[in-house]
PDB file as gemmi writes it, atoms N, CA and C in Angstrom:
CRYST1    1.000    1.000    1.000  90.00  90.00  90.00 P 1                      
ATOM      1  N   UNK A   1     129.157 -15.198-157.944  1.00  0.00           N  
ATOM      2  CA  UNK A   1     129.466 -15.752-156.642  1.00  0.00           C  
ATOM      3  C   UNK A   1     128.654 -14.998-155.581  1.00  0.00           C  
ATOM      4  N   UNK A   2     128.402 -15.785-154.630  1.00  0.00           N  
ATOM      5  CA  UNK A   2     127.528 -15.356-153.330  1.00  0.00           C  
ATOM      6  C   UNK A   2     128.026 -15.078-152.448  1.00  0.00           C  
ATOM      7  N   UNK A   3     127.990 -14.275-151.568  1.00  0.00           N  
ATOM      8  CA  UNK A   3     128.436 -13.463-150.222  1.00  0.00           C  
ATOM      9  C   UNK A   3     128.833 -14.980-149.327  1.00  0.00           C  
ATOM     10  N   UNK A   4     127.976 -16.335-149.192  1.00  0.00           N  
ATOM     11  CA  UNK A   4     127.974 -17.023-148.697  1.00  0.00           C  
ATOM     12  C   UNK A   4     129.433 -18.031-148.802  1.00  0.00           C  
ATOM     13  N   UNK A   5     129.860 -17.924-150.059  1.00  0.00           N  
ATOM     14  CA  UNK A   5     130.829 -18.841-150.609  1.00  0.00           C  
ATOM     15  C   UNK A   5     131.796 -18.641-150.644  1.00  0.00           C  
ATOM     16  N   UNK A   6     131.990 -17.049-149.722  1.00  0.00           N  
ATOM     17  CA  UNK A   6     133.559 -16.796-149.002  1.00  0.00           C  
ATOM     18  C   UNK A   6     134.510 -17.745-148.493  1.00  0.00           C  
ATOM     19  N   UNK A   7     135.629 -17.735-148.478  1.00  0.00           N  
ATOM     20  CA  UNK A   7     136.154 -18.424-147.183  1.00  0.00           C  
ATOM     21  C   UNK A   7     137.036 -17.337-146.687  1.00  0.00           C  
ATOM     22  N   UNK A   8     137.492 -17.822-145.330  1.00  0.00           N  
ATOM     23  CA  UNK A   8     138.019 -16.755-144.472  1.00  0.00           C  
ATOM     24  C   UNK A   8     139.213 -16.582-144.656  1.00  0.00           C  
ATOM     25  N   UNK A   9     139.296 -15.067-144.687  1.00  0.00           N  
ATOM     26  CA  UNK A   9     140.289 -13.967-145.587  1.00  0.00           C  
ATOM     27  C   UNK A   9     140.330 -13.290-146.986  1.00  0.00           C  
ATOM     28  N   UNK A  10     138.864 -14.606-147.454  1.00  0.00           N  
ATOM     29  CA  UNK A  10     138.914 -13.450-148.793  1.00  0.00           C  
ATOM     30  C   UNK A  10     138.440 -12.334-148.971  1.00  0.00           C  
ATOM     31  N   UNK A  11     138.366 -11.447-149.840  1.00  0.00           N  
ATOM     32  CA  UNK A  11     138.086 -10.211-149.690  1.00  0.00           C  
ATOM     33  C   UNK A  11     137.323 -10.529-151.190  1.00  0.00           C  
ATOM     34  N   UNK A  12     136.234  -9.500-150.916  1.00  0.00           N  
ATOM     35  CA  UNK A  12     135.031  -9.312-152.265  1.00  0.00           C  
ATOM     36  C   UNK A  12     134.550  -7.695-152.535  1.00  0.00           C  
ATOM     37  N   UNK A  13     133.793  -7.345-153.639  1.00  0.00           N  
ATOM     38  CA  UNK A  13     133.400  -6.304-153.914  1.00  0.00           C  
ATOM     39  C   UNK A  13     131.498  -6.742-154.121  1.00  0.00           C  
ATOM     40  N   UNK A  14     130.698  -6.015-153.055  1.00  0.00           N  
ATOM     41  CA  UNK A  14     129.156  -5.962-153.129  1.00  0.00           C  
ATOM     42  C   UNK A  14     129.141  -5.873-154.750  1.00  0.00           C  
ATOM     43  N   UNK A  15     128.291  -6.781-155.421  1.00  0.00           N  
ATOM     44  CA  UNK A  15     127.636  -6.453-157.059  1.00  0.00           C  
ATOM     45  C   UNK A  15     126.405  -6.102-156.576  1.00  0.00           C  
ATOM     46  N   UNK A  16     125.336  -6.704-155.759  1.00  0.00           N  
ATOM     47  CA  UNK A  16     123.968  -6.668-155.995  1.00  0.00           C  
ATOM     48  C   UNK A  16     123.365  -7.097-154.639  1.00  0.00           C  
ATOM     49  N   UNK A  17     122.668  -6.446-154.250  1.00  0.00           N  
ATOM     50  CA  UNK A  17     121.972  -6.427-153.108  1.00  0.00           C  
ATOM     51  C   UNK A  17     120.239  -6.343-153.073  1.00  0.00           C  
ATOM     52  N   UNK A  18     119.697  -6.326-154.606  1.00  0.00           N  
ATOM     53  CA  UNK A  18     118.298  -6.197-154.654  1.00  0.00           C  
ATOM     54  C   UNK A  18     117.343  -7.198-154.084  1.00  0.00           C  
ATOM     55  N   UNK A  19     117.282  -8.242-153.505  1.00  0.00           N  
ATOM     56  CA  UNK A  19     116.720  -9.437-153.099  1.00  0.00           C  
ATOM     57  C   UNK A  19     115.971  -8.827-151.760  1.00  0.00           C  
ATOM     58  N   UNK A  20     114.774  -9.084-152.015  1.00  0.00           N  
ATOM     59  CA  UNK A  20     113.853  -8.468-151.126  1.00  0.00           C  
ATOM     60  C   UNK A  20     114.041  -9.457-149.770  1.00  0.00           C  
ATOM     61  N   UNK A  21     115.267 -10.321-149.143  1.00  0.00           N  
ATOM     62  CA  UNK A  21     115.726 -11.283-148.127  1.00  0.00           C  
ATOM     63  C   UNK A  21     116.361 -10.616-147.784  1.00  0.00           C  
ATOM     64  N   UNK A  22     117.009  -9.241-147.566  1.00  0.00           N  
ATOM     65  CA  UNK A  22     117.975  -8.577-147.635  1.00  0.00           C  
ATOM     66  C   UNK A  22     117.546  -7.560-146.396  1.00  0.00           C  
ATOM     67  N   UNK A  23     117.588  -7.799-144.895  1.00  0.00           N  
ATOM     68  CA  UNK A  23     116.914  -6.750-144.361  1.00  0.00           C  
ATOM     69  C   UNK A  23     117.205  -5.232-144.512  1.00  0.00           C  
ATOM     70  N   UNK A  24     116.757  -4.260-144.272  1.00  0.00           N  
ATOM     71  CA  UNK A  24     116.960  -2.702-144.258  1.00  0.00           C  
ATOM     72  C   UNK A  24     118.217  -2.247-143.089  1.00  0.00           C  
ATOM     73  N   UNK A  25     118.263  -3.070-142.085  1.00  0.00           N  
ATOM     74  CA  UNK A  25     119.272  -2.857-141.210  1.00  0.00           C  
ATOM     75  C   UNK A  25     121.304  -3.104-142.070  1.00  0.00           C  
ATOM     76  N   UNK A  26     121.079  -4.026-142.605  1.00  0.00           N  
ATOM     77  CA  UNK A  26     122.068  -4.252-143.052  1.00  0.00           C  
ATOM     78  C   UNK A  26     122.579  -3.139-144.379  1.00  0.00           C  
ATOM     79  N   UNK A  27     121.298  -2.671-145.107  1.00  0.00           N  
ATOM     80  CA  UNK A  27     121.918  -1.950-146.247  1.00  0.00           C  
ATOM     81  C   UNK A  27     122.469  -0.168-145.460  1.00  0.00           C  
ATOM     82  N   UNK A  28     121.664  -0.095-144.331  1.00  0.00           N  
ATOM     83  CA  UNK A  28     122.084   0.676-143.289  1.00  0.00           C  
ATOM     84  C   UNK A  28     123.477   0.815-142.592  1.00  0.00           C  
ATOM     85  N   UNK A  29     123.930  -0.464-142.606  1.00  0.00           N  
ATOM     86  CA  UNK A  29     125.206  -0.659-142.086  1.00  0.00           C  
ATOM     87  C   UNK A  29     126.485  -0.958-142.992  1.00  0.00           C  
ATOM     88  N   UNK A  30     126.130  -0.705-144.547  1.00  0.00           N  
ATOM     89  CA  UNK A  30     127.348  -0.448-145.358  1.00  0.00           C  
ATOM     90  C   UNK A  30     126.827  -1.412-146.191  1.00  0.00           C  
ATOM     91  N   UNK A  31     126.141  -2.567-145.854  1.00  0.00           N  
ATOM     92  CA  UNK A  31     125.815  -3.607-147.199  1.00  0.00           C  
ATOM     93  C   UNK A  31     125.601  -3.237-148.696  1.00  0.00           C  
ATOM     94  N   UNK A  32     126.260  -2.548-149.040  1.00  0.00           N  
ATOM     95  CA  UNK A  32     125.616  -1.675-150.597  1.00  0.00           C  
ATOM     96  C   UNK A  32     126.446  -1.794-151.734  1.00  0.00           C  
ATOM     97  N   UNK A  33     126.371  -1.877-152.878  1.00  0.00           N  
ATOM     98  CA  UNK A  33     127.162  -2.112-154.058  1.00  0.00           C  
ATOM     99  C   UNK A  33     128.413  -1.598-153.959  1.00  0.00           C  
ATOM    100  N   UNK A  34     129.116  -1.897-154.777  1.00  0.00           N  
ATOM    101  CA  UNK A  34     130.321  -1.438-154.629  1.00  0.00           C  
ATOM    102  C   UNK A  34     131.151  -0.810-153.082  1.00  0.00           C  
ATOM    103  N   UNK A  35     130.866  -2.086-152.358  1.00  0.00           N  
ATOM    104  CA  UNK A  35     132.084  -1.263-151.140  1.00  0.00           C  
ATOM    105  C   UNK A  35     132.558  -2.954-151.013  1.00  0.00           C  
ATOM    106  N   UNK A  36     133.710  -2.751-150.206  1.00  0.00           N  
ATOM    107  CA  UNK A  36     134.155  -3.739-150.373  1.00  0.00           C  
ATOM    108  C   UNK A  36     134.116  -4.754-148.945  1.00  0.00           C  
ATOM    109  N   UNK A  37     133.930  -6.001-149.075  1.00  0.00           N  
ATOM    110  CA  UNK A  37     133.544  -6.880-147.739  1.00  0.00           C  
ATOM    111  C   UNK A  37     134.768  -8.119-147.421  1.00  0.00           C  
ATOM    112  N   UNK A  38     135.107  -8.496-146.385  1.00  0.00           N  
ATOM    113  CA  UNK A  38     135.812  -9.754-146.218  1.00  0.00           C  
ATOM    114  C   UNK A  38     135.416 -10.809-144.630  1.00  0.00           C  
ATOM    115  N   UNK A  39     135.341 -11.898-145.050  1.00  0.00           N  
ATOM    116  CA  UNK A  39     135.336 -12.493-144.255  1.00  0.00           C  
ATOM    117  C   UNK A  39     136.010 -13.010-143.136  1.00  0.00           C  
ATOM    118  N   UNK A  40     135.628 -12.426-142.114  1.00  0.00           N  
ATOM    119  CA  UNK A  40     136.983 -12.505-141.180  1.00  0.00           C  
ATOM    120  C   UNK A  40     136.634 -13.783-140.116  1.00  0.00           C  
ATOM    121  N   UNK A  41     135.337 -14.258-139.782  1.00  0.00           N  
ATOM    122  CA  UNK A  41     135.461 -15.394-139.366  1.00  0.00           C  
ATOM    123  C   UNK A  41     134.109 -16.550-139.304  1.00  0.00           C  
ATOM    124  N   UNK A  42     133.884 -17.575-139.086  1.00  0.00           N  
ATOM    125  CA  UNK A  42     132.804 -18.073-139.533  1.00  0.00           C  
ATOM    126  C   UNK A  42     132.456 -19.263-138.144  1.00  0.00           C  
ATOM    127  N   UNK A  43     131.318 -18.907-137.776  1.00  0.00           N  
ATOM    128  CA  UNK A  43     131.060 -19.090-136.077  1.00  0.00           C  
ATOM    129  C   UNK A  43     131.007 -20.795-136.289  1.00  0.00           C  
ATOM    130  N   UNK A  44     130.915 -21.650-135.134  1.00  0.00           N  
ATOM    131  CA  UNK A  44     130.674 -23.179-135.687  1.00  0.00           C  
ATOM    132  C   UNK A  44     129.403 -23.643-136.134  1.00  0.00           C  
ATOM    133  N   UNK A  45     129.378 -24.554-137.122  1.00  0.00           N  
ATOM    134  CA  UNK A  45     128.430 -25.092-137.792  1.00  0.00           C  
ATOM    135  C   UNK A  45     128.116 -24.050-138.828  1.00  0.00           C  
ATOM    136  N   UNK A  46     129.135 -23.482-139.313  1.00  0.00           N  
ATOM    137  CA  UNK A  46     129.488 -22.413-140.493  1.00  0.00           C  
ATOM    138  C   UNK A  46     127.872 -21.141-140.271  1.00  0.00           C  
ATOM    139  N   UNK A  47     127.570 -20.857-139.510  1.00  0.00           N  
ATOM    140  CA  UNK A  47     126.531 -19.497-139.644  1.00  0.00           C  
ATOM    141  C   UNK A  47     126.095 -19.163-137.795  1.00  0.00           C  
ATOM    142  N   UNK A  48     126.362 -17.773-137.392  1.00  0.00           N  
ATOM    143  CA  UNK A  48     126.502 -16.752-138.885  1.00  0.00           C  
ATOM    144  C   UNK A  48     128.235 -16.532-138.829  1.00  0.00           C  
ATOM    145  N   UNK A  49     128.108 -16.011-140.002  1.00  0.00           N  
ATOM    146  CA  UNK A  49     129.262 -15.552-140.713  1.00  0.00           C  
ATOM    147  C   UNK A  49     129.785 -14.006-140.322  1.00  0.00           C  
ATOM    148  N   UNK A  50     130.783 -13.334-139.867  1.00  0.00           N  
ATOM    149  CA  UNK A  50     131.472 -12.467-139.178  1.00  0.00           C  
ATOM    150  C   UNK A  50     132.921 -11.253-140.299  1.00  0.00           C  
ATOM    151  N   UNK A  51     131.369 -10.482-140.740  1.00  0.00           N  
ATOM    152  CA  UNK A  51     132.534  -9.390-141.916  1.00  0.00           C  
ATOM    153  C   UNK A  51     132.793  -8.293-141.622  1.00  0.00           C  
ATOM    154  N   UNK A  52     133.943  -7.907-142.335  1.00  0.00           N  
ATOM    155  CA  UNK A  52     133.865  -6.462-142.592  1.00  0.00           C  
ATOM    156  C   UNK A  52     133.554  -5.959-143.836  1.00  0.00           C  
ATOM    157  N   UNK A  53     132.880  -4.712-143.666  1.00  0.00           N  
ATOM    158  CA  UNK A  53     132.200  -4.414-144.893  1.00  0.00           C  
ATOM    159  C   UNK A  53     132.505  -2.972-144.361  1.00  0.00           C  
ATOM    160  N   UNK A  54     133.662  -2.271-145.220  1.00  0.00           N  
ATOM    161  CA  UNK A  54     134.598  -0.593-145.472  1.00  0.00           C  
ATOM    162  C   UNK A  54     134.516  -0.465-143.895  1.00  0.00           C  
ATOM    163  N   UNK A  55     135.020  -1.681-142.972  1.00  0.00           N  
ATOM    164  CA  UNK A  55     135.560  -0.580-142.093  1.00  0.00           C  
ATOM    165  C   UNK A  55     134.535  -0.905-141.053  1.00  0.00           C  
ATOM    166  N   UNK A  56     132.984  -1.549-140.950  1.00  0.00           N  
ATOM    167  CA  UNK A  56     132.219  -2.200-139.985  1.00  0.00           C  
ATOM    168  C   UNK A  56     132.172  -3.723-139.896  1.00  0.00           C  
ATOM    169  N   UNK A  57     132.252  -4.006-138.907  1.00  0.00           N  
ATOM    170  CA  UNK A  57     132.108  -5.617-138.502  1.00  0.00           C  
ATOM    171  C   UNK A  57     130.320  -5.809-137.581  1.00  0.00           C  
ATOM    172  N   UNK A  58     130.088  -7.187-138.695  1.00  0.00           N  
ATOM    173  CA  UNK A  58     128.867  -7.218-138.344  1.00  0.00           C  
ATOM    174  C   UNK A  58     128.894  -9.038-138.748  1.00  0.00           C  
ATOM    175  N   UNK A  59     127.411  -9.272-138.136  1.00  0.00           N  
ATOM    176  CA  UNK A  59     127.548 -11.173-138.436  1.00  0.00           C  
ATOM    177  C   UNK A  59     126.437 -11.176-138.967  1.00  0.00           C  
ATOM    178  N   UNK A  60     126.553 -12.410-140.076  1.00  0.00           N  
ATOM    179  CA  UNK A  60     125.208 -12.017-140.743  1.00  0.00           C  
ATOM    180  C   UNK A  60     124.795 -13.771-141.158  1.00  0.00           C  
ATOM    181  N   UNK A  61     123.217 -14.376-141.637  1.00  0.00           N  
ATOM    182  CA  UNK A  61     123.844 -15.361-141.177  1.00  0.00           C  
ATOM    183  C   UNK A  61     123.935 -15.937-142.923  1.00  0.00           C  
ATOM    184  N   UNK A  62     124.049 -17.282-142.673  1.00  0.00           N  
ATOM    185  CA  UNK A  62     124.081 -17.948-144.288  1.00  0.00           C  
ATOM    186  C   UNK A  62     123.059 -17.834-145.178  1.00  0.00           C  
ATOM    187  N   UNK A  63     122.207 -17.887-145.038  1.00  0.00           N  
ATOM    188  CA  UNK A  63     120.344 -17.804-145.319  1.00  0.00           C  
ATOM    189  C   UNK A  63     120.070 -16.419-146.152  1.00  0.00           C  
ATOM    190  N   UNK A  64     121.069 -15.249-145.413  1.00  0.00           N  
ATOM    191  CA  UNK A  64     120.855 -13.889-146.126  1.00  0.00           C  
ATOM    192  C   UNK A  64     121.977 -13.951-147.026  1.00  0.00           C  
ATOM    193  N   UNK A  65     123.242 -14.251-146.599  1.00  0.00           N  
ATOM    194  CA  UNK A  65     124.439 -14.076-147.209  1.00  0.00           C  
ATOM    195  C   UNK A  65     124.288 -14.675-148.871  1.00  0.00           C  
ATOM    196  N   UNK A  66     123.241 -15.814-149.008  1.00  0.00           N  
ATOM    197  CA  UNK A  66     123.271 -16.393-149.763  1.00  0.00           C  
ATOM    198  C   UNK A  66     122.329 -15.554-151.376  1.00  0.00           C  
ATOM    199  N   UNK A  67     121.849 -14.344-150.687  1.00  0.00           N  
ATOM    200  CA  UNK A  67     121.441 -13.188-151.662  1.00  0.00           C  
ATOM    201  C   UNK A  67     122.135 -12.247-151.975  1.00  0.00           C  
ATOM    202  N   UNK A  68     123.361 -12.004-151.409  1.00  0.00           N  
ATOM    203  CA  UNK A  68     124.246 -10.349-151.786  1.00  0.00           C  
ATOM    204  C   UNK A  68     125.516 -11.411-152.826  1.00  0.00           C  
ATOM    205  N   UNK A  69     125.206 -10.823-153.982  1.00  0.00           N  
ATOM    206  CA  UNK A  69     126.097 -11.081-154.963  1.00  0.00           C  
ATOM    207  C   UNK A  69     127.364 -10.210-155.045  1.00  0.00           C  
ATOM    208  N   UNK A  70     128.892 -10.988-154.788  1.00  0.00           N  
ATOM    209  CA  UNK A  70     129.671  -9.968-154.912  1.00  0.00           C  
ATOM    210  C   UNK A  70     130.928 -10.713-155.984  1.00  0.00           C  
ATOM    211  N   UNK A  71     131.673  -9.810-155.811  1.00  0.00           N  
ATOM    212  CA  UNK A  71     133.100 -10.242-156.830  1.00  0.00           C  
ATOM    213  C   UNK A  71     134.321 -10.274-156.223  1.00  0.00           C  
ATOM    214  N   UNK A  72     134.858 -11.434-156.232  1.00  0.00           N  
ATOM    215  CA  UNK A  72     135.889 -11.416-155.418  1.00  0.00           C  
ATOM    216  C   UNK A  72     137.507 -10.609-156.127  1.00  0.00           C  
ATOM    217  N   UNK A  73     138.200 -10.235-154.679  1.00  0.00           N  
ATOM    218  CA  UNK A  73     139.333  -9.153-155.308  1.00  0.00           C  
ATOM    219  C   UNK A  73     140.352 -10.119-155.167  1.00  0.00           C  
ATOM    220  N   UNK A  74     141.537  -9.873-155.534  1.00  0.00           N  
ATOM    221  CA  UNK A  74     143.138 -10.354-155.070  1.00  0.00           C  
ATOM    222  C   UNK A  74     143.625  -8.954-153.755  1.00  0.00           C  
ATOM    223  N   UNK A  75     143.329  -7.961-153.103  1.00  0.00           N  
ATOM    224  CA  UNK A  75     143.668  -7.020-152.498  1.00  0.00           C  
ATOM    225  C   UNK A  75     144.461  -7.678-151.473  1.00  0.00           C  
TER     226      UNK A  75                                                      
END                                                                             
């Protein structure tokens, strides 16, 4: 599953972030394997998309989201 295919409130765990679409700012700002992300809201015309990822809120849009592979939790 893709970062993109959230819906709002679920909560996920980063698997994979290697996709060279992936800017350097974001792996800067917590985007990194194993931490955990949720979608807290999704702007109109669905992008960008509005997470937390351990604790930072950041918007990111569909286009990237659609490269960070994660796993979704029950938390």
């Amino acid at each position: 599953m893709t970062l993109a295919e959230l819906k709002r409130g679920q909560r996920g765990i980063i698997l994979d972030v290697s996709s060279i679409h992936i800017p350097l700012k974001l792996l800067e700002m917590g985007c990194l394997p194993g931490n955990f992300v949720e979608l807290v809201q999704v702007a109109p015309f669905a992008d960008p998309m509005y997470l937390n990822i351990n604790g930072s809120h950041l918007a990111i849009r569909k286009e990237t989201a659609i490269h960070i592979k994660i796993e979704t939790t029950n938390e």
